[in-house]
Backbone as a ProteinNet text record, in pm:
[ID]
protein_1_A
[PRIMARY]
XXXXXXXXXXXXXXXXXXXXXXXXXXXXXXXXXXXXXXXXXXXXXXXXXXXXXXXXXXXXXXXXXXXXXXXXXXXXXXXXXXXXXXXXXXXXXXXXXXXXXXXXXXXXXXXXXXXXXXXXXXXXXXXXXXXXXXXXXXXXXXXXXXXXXXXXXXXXXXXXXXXXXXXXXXXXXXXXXXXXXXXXXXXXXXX
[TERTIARY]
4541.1	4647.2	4732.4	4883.1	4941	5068.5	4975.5	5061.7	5100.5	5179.4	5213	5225.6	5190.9	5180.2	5155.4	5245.3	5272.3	5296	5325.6	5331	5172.4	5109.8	4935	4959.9	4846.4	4785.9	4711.7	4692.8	4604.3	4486.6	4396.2	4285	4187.6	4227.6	4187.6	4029.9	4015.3	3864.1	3745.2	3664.4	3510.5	3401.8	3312.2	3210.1	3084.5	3047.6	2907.9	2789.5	2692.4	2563.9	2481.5	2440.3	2324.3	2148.7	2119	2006.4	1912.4	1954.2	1930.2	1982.6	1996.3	2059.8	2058.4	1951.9	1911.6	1997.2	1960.2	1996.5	2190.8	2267.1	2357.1	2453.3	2363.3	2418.8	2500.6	2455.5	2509.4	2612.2	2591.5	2735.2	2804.1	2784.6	2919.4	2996.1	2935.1	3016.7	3115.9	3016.1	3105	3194.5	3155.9	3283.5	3429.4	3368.4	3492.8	3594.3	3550.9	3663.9	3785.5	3726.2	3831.9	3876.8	3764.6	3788.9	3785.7	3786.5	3807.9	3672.3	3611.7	3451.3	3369.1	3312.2	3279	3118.4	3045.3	2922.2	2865.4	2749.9	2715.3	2577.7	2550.7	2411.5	2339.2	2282.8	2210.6	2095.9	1987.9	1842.8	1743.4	1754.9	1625.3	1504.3	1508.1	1386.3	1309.9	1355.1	1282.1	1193	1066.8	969.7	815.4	786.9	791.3	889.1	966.7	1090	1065.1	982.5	1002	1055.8	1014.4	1066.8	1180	1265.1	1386.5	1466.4	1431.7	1501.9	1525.4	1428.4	1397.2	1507	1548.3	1638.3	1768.3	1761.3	1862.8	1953.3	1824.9	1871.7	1941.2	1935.2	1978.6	2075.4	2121.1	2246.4	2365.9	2355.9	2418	2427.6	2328.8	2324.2	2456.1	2397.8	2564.1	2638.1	2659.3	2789.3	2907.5	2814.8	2864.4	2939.3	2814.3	2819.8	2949.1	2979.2	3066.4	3172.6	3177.6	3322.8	3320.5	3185.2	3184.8	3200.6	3303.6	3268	3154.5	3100	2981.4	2987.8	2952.8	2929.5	2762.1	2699.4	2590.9	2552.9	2504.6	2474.5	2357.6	2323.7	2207.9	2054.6	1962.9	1822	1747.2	1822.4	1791	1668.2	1541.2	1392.8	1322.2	1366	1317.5	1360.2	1481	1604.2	1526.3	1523.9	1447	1285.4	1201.3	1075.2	1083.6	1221.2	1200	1245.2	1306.3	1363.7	1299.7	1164.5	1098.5	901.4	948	831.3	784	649	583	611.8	690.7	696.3	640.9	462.4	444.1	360.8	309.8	273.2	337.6	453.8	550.8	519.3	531.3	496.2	665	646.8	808.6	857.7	985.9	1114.5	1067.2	973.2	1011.7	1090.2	1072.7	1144.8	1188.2	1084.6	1127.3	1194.7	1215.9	1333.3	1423.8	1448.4	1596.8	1660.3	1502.6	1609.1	1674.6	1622.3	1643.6	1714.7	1772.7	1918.9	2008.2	1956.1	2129.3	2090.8	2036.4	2069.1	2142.5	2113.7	2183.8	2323.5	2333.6	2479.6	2535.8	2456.1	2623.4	2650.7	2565.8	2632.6	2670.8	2719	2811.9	2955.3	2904.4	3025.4	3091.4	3029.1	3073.5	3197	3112.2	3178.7	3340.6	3280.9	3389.8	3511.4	3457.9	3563.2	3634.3	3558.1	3598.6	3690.7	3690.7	3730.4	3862.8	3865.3	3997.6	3952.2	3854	3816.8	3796	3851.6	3804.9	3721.3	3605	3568.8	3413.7	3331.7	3176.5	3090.1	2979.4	2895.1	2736.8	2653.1	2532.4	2513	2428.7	2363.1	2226.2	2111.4	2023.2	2040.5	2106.8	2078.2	2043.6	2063.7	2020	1832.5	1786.1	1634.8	1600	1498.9	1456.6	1307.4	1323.9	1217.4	1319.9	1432.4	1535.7	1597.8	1618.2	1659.3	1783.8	1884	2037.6	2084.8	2035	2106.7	2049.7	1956.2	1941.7	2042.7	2041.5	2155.7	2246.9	2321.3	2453.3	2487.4	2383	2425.6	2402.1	2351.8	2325	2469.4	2537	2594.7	2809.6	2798.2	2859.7	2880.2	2790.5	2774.5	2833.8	2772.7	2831.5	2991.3	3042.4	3159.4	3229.4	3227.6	3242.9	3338.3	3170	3206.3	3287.4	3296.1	3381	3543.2	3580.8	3661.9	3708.8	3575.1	3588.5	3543.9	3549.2	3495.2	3385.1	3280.2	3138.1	3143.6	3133.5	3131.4	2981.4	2974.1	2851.7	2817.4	2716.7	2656.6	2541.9	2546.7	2396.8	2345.8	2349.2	2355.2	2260.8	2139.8	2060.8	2076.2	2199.6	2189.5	2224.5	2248.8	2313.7	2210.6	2047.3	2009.5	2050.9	2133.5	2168.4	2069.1	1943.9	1808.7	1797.5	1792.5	1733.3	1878.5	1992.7	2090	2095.9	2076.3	2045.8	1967.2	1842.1	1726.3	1749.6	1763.4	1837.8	1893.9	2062	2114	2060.7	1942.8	1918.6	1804	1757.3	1673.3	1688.8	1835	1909.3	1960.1	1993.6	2003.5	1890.7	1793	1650.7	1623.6	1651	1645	1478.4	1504.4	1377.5	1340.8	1259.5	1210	1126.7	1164.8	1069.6	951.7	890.7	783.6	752.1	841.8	853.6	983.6	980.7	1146.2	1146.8	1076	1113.1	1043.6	968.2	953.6	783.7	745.3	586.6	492.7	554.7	489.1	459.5	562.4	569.6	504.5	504.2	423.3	271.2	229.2	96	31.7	158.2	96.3	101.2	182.2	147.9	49.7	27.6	-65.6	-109.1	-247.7	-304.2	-344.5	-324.7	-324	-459.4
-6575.1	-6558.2	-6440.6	-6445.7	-6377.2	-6270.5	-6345	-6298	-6101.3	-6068	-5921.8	-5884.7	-5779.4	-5763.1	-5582.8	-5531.8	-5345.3	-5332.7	-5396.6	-5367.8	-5353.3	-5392.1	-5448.2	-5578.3	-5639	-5758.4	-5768.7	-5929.7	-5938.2	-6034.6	-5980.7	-6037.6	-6195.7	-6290.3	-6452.4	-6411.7	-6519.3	-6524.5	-6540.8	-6512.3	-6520.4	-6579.9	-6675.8	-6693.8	-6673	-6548.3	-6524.9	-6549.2	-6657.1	-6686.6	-6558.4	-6539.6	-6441.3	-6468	-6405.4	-6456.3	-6331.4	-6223.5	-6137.6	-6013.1	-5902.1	-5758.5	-5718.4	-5664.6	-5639.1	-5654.9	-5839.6	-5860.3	-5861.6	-5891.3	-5887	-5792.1	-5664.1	-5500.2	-5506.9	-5485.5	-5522.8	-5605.9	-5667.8	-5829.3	-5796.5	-5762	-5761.5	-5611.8	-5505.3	-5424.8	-5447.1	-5541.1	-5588.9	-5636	-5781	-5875.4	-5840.6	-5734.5	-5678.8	-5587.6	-5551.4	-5521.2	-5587.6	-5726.4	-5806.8	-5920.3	-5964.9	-6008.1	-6011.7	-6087.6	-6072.3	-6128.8	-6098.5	-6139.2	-6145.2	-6286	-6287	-6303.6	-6300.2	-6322.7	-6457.2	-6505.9	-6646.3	-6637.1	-6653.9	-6643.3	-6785.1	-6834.6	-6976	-6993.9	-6947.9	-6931.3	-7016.7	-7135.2	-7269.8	-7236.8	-7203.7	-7151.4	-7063.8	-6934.1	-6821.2	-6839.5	-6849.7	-6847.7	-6770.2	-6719.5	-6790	-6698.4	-6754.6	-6750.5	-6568.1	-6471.3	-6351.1	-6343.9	-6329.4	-6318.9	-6293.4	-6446	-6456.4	-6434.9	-6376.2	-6260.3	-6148.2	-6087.1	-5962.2	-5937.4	-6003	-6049.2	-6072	-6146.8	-6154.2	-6057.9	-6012.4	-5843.3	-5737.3	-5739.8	-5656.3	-5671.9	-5823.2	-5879.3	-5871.9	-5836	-5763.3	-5639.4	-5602.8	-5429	-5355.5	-5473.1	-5393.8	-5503	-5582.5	-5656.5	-5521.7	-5494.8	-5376.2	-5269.9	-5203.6	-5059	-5063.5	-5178	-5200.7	-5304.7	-5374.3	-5419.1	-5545.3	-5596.3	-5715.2	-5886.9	-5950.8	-6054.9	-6107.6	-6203.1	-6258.8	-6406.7	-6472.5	-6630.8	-6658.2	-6704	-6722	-6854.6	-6928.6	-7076.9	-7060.4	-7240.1	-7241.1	-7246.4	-7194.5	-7204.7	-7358.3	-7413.4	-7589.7	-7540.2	-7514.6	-7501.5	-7629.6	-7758.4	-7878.5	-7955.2	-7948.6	-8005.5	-7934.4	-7841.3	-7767.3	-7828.4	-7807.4	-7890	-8051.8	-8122.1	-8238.1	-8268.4	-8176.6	-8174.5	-8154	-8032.3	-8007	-8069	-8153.6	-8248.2	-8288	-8290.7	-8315.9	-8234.5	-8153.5	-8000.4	-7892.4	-7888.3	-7788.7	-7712.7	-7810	-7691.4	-7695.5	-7700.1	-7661.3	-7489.8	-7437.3	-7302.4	-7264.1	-7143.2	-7086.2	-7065.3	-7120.2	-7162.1	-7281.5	-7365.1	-7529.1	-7595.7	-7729.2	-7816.3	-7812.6	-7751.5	-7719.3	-7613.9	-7507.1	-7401.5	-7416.1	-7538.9	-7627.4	-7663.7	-7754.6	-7858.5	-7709.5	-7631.6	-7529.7	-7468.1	-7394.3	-7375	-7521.5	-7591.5	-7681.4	-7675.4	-7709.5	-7751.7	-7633.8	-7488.1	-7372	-7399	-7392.6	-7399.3	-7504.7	-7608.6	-7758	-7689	-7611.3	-7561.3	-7444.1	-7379.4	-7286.5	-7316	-7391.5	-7482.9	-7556.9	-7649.6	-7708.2	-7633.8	-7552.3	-7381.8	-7346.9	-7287.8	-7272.2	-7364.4	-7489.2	-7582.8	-7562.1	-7592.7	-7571.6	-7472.1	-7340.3	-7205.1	-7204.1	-7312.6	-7317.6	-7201.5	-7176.9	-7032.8	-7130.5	-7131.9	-7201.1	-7152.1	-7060.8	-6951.9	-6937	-6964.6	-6947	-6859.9	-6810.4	-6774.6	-6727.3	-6678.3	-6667.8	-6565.6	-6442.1	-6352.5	-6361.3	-6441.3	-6558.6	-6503.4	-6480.8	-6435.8	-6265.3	-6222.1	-6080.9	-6066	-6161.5	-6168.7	-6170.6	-6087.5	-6098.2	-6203.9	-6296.7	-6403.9	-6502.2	-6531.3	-6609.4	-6661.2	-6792.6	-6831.6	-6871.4	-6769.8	-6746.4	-6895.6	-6935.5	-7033	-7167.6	-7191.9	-7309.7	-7313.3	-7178.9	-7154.4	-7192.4	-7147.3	-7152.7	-7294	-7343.8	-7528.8	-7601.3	-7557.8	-7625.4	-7600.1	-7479.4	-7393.2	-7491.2	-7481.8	-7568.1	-7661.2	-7738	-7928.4	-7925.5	-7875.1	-7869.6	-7865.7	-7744.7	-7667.8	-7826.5	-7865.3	-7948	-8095.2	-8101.1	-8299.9	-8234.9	-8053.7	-8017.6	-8011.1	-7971.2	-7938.6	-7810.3	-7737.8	-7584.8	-7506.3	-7347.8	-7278.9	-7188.4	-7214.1	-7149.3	-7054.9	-6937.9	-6803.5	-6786.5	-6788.3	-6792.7	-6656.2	-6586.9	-6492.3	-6456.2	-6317.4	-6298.9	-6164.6	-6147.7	-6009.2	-5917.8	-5905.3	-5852.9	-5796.9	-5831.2	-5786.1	-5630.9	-5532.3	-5399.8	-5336.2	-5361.5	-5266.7	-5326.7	-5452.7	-5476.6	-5482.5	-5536.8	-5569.8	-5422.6	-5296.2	-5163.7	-5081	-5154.4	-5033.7	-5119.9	-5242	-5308.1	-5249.2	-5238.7	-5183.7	-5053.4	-4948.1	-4832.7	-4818.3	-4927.7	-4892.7	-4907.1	-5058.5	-5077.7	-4978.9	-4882.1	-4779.5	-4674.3	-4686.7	-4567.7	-4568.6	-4724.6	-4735.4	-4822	-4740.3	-4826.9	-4912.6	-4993.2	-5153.5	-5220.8	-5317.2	-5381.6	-5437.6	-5423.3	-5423	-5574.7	-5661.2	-5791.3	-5795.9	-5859.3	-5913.1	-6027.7	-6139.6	-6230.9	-6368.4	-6446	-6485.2	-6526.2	-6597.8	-6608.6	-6766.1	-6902.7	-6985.2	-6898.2	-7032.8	-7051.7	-7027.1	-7151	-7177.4	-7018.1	-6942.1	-6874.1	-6724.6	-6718.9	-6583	-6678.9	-6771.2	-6842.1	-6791.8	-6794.3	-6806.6	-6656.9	-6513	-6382	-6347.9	-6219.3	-6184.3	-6082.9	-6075.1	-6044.4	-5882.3	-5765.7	-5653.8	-5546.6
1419.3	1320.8	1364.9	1340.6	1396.5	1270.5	1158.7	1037.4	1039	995.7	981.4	882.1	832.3	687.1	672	621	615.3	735.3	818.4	1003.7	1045.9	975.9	1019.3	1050.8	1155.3	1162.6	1076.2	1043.1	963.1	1051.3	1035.9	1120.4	1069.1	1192	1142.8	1074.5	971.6	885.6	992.3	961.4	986.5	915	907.8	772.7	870.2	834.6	878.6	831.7	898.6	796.2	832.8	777.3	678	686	774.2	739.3	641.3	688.5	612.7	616.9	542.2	538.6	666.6	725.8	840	935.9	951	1072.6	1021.1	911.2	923.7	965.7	940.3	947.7	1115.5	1214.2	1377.3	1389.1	1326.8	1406.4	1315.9	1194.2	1067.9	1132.8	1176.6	1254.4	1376.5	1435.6	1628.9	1538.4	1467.7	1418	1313.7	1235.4	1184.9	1261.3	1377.6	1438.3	1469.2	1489.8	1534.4	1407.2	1328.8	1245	1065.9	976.5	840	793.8	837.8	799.1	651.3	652	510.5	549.7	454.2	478.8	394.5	434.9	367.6	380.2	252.6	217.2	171.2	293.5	281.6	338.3	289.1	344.2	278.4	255.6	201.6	291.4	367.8	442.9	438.9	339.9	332.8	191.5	236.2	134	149.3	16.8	-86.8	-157	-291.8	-375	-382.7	-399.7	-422.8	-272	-179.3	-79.3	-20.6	-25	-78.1	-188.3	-280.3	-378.8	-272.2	-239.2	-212.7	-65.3	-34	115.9	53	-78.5	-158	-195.1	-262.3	-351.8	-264.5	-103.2	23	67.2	30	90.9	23.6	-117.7	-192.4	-199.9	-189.3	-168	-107.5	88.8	145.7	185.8	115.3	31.6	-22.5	-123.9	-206.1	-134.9	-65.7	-49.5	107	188.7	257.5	218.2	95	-0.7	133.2	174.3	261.7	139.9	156.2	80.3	100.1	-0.3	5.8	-72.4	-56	-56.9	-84.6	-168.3	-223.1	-218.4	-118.3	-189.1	-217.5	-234.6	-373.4	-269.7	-335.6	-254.8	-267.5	-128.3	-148.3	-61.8	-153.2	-68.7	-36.6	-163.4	-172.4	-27.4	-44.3	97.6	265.7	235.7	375.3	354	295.4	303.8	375.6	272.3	286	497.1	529.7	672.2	773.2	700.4	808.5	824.3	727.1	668.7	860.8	842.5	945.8	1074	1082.6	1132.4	1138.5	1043.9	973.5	1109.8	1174.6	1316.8	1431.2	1413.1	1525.7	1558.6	1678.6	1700	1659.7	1638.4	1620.9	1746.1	1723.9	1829.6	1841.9	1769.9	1848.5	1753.5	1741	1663.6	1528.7	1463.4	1338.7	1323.5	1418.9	1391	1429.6	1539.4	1546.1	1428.4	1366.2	1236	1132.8	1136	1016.3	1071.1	1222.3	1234.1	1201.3	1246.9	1191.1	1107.8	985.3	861.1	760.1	825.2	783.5	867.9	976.5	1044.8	981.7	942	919.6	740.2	679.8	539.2	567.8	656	711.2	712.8	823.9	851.9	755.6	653.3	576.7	459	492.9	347.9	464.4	570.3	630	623	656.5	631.8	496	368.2	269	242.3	269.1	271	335.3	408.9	543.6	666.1	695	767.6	889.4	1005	1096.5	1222.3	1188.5	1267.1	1230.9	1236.7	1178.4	1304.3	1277.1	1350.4	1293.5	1353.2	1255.3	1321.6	1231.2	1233.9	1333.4	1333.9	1408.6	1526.7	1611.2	1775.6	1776.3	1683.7	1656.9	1727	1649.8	1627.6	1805.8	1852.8	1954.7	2016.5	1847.8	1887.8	1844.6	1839.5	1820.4	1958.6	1961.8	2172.4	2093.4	2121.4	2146.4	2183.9	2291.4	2423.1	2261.7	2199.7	2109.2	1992.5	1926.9	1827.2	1852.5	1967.9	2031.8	2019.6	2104.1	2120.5	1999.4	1940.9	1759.6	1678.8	1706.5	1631.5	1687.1	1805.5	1903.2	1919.4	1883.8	1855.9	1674.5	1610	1492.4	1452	1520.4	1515.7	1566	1713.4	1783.4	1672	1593.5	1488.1	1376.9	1320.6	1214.3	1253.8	1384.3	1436.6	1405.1	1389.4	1415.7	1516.3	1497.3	1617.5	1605.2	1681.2	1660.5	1751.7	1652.2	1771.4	1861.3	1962.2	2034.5	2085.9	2020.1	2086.2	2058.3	2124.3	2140.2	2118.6	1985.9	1911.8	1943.6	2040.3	2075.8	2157.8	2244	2406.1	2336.2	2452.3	2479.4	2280.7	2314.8	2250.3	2060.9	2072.3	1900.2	1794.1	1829.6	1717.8	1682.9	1773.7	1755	1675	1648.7	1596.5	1523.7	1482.1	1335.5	1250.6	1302.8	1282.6	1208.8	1292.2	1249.6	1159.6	1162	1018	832.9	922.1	795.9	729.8	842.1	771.2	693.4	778.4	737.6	533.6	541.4	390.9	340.1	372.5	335.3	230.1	352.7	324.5	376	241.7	320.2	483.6	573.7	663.6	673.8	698.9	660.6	857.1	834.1	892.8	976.6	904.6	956.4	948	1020.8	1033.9	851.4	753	648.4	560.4	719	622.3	581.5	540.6	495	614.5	683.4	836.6	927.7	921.9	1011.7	944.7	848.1	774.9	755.7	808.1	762.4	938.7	1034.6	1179	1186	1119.8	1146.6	1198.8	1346.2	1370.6	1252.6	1242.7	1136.9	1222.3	1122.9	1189	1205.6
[MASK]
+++++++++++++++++++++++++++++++++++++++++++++++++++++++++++++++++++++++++++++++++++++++++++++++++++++++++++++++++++++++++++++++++++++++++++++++++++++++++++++++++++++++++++++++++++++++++++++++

């Protein structure tokens, strides 16, 4: 976008999915430099329901405390069960954390579309047990059948998980454990 406005640019939209405070803290910094970044909060996967409050309750927090828009959809936990039905011992990063990036990216996307924002990306490559290169192409193929644009990266490189990390200690924030379903806090190493 090339609009001018006070003799400012005004910087094209962004809809950033969310997976949680944390990880949003890093990329919502890189990306607002360049862009008008909103955040999107769509996590059917994070269970059980306190859980996802509690990830909830953070994402508002610095919503707030950085005047970041925020977008709330609904906790379709039923819709994610029913998707990842017979998935339940997939190891993490296999198949079932495919179906559960797309099914978060195509209601990204879908919103984006809605929004007119033609620009999406996910928070998700932050995670250093997250494979960037699967997101990307999930995220890409999507963008692709919407006829939008999936920002592809890889929020970890140059040290990002550890100044995520950081900030969110800094406004001590919850610290989670594990990526967020059932499956994957059931497989935790036990300490």
């Amino acid at each position: 976008m090339t609009a001018v406005n006070n003799k400012k640019k005004l910087k094209p939209g962004f809809l950033l999915h969310a997976c949680c405070a944390t990880c949003a803290l890093h990329p919502y910094f890189l990306l607002s430099e360049n862009f008008a970044v909103t955040l999107f909060f769509y996590n059917p996967n994070i269970h059980p329901e306190h859980e996802y409050k509690r990830r909830l309750k953070d994402i508002k927090i610095i919503s707030e405390i950085y005047k970041i828009p925020l977008i709330i959809e609904r906790y379709e936990v039923k819709k994610w069960f029913k998707l990842t039905k017979n998935l339940e011992k997939e190891p993490e990063g296999g198949k079932r954390c495919d179906v559960c990036f797309k099914m978060r990216l195509e209601k990204t996307a879908a919103a984006a579309k809605k929004l007119n924002i033609g620009l999406f990306g996910t928070t998700l490559t932050i995670s250093p047990h997250k494979n960037h290169i699967a997101i990307n192409s999930i995220g890409k193929t999507i963008a692709d059948t919407q006829k939008l644009i999936f920002y592809e990266s890889n929020f970890k490189k140059k040290d990002g998980f550890k100044k995520t990390v950081r900030l969110s200690k800094s406004l001590s924030l919850y610290q989670q454990n594990y990526c967020g379903c059932i499956y994957s806090l059931q497989k935790k190493p036990v300490a």
